[in-house]
N, C-alpha and C positions, 0 to 999 in steps of 0.2 A: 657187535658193532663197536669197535674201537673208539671212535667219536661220534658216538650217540648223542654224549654229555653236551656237547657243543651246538650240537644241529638242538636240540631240545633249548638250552639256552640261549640260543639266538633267538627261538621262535617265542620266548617267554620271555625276554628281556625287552623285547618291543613292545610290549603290552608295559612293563613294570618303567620304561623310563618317561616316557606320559603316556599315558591312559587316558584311554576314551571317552571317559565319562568328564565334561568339562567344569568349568570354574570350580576353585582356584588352583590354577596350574602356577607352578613355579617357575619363575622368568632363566633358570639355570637348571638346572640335574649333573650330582656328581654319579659318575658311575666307577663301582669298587666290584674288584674280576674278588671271589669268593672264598678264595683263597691267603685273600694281600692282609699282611700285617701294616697299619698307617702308624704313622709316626703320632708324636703327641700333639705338633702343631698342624697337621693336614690340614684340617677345617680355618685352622687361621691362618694359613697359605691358599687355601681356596676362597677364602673372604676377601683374604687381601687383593689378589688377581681378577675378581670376576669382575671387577670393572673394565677391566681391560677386553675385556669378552664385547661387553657394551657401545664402548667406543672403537675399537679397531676392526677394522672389518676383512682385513687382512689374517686375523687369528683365525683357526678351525676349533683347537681347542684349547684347556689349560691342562698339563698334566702334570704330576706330584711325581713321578718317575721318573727316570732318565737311566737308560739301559747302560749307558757309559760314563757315568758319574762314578767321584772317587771324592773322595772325602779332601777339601779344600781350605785354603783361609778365609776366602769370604761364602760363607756359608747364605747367604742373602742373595747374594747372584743368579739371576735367572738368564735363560737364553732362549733365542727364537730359533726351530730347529726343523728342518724337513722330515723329520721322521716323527710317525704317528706311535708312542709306545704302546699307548691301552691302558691295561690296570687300573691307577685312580686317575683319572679324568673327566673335565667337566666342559659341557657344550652348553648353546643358549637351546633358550624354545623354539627361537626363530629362527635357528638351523637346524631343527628336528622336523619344525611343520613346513619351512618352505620346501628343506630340502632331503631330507635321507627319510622320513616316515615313510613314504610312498614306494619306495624301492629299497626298505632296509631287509637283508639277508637271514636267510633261514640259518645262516649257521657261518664260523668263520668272519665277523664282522671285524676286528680287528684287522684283518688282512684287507679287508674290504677298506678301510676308510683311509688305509694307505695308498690305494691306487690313484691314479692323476684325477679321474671323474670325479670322484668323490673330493678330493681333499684342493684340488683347484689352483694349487700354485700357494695354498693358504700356511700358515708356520700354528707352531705349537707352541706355546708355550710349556718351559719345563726347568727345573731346581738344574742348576752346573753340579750339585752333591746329589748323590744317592740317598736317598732317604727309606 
């Protein structure tokens, strides 16, 4: 089974990004593919943005990637972007409980959360540089 890994990870990654058992749930979850080296500021790239998670309701996610980043002058530059990367990104709880727990995928979910149902017309937040 060539992608075992995946369908297994899908099925266990639902469980690890909240979990059943309640109070204190985290009002955000960042999720890191197991592989990804982060940078030294991620988490204060993820602190900085998650407010924006909060108020815009237009956002799906925030993501610390960007599949066509190149190394630039303003390295601060963020952009709103129809494409969902994956890797390190971060979503609320109130799009995990309202919307994806219930029908979230045995496997392949990154592919998943790019399709129109899912992702809604919604933008991503993500770094113009590669990190």
């Amino acid at each position: 089974h060539l992608f075992a890994g995946t369908v297994y990870n899908g099925n266990h990654s639902k469980d690890l990004i909240f979990p059943s058992t309640p109070p204190p749930l985290p009002r955000r979850v960042i999720i890191l593919e197991e592989d990804l080296e982060i940078a030294t500021d991620f988490f204060d790239y993820m602190a900085a943005t998650a407010p924006l998670l909060d108020v815009d309701a237009s956002l799906l996610a925030v993501s610390a990637f960007n599949d066509n980043g190149k190394f630039v002058g303003n390295a601060s530059r963020m952009l709103r972007s129809d494409f969902f990367p994956g890797l390190g990104w971060m979503m609320t709880r109130r799009l995990w409980i309202q919307e994806l727990e219930s029908k979230w995928p045995t496997g392949w979910w990154d592919d998943w959360l790019r399709e129109p149902d899912q992702r809604k017309h919604r933008k991503i937040i993500r770094p113009e540089v590669r990190t």
